[in-house]
N, C-alpha and C positions, 0 to 999 in steps of 0.2 A: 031302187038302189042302183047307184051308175057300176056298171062292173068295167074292169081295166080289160079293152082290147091289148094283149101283148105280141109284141114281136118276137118270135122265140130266138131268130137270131140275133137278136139284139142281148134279151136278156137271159138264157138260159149258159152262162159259159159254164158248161159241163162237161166232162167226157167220160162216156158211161162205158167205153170200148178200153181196153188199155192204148196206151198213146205210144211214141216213140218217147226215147227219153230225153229231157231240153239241152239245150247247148247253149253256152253263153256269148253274151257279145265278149266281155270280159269276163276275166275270170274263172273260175273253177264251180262247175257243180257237182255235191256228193250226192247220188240217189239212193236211197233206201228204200227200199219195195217192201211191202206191205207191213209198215211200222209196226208191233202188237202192242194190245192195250186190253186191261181187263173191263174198260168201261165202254168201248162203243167196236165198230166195223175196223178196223186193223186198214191203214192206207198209205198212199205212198207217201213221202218226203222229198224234197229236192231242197240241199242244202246250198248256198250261193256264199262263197269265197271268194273276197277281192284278192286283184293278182299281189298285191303286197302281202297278202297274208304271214304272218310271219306269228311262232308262239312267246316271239318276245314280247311283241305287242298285246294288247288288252281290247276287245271288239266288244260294240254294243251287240245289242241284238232285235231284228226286226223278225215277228212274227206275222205272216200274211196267209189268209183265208185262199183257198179255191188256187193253191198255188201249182196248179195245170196251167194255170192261164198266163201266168205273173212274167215268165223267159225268154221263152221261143216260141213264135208266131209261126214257126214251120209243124210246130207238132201240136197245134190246136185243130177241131172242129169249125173255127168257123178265122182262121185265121190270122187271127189277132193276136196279141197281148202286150202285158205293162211294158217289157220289157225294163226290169224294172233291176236290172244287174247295168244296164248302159246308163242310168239317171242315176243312179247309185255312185260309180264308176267316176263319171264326171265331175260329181258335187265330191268327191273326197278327193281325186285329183287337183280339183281347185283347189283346196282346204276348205268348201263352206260346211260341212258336215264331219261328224268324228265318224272315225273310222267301225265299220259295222257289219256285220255277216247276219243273211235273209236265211228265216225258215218257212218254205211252202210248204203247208202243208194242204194236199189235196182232199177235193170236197168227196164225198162219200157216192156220189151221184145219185141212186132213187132218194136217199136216206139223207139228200145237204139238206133240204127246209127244215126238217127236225131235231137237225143238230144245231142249225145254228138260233133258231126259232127261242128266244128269252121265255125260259123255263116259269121262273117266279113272276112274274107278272101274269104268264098265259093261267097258272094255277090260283093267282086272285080272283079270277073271273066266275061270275057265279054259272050253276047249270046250265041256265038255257045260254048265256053268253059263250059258252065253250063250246055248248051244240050249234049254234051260229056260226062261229068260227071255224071252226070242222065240218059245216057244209059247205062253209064257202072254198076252203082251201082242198077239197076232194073233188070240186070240179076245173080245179085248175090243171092240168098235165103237168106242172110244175112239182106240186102237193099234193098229187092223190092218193099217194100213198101214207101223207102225214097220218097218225094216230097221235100220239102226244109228242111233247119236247123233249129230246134229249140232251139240250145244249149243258146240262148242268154236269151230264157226264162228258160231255165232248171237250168243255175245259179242265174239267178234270182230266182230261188225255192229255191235254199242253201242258196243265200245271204241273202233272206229278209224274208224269212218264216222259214227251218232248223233253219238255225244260230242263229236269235233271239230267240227261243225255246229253244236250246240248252243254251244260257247264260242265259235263265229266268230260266230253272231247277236245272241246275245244276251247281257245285260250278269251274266255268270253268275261266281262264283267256277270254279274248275278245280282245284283240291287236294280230295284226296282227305275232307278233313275237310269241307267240303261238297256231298259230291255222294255218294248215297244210292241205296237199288234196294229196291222191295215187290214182291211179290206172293206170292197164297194156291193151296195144291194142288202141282202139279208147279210152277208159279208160286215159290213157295216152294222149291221145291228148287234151282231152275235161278239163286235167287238168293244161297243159300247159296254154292254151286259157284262162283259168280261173285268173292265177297267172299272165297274163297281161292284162285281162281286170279289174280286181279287187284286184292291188298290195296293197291295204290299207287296205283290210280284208285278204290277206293270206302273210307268210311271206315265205314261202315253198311247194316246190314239189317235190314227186316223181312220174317219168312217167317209168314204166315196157313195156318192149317191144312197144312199143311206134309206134301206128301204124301210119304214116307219110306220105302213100299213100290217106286215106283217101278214096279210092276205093279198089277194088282189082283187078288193074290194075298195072304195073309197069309205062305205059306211060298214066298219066292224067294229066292235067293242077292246080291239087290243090297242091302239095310238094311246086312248085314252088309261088305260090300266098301265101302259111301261111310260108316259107321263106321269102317273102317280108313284110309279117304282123309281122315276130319275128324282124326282123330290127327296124321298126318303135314303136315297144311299148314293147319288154321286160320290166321286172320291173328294177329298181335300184338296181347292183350287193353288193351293200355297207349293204342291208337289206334283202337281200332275196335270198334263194339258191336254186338251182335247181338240179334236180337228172334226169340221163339219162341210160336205159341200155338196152338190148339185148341177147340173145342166139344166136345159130346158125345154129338151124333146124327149119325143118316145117318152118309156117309162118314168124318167125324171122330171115331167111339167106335173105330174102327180104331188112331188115331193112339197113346194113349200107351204101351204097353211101347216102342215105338218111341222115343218120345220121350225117355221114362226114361234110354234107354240113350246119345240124343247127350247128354240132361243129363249125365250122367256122363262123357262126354267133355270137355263146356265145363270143368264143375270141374277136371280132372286135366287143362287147359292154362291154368290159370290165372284163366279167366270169373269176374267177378263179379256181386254184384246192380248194383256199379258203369256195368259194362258190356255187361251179357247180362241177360237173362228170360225166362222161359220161364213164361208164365199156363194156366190150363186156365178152358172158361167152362160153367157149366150152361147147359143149353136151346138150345143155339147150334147149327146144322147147317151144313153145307159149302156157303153158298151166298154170293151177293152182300150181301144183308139181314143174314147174320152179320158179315161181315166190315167192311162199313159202320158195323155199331152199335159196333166196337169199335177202330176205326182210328184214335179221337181218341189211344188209349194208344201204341201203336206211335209217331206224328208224335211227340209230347210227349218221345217216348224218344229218339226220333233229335236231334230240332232244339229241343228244350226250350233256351231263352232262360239 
């Protein structure tokens, strides 16, 4: 079995210390310290305001994973991030995208694999397939703490505690055709999961580097079991579009037979270039700097004017 040498600084964007709190290029952020929720860890929020905000107006809304990393590169661990209020910023400046206000919400740190980890698929798996799985991902420093998934209550935190907060504050549409979910790594997977388990509260995704192994293993029994889960419940292609992508260093040259294989699923449920993408990028690694440099494409797909 090939097991995935990882970079930690590449792929681990966590911050398991409390951080400073982000600051915008533009704009406004509202921070929330430790959200509560009856279903998972209680965490932070960083809500992002463009400077026109105004509550005459009507705002989509972006939902984004690991949102520690997503603002300010000065209050990260390792440096980096989306920065993703300054690509936001510009595309609505220009008019290519409708107007929209980001919710980060922060990863859980020991407890992110487990939250974001596709619940119903991991529960298809027979005995020894889950014993397999759970040894692989307790010898990672990443998952060693994994025990089972909790992502089925961690969207249950957006769906029914976030979400409804975010429509009582602020001047937000609430249909599912503006209101949206990114993020890259398991980030990506936890949001794929999301937009078919709950196709009536989101109407899009973007997944960055899209981690599809689920362990960091090449050969585990989960690709093939949330393969069989994308078959049976994607959303409806006619309402809802989906974004896929990739580099091709570090953790990400991992990514495409995987990939290959949900493209061929989008196709045979009807995806089009319409509604679905799936890019691969040269030179691009699994880190915040990748995914930054290319989240102008994703936005424009979602929210393009």
């Amino acid at each position: 079995m090939k097991i995935i040498t990882l970079n930690l600084l590449l792929f681990l964007s966590v911050n398991l210390i409390a951080q400073q709190v982000q600051k915008p290029i533009c704009g406004e952020i509202i921070h929330l310290n430790n959200f509560p929720s009856k279903f998972v860890q209680p965490r932070n929020i960083d809500i992002w305001l463009p400077a026109n905000y105004s509550k005459e107006n009507k705002y989509s809304v972006l939902y984004m994973h690991d949102g520690q990393n997503i603002f300010d590169p000065s209050t990260t661990w390792s440096k980096q991030s989306w920065d993703v209020d300054d690509i936001a910023c510009k595309l609505m400046e220009s008019k290519k995208i409708d107007n929209l206000i980001i919710v980060g919400i922060f990863s859980s740190g020991i407890n992110r694999h487990q939250d974001y980890f596709p619940q119903k698929p991991f529960e298809s798996l027979s005995s020894v397939e889950k014993d397999t799985l759970l040894g692989q991902l307790k010898k990672s420093p990443m998952s060693r703490s994994f025990i089972q998934p909790s992502s089925d209550n961690y969207l249950k935190y957006i769906v029914t505690e976030i979400k409804p907060y975010i429509d009582q504050q602020y001047s937000v549409f609430t249909d599912a055709e503006h209101t949206f979910m990114a993020g890259s790594s398991m980030g990506g997977l936890i949001s794929i999961y999301a937009i078919c388990e709950y196709p009536n509260i989101f109407g899009g995704v973007a997944c960055l580097s899209t981690h599809w192994l689920g362990s960091f293993n090449t050969e585990n029994p989960f690709p093939g079991s949330f393969n069989e889960y994308l078959k049976k419940n994607l959303p409806d292609p006619k309402n809802h579009k989906i974004y896929f992508d990739h580099g091709d260093q570090t953790l990400d040259a991992q990514y495409p037979p995987f990939q290959k294989k949900v493209d061929e699923i989008m196709t045979l449920k009807g995806f089009t270039q319409v509604n679905w993408k799936s890019l691969s990028f040269t030179n691009m690694d699994h880190s915040e700097k990748s995914w930054k440099a290319r989240f102008e494409i994703p936005l424009l797909f979602l929210l393009e004017k």
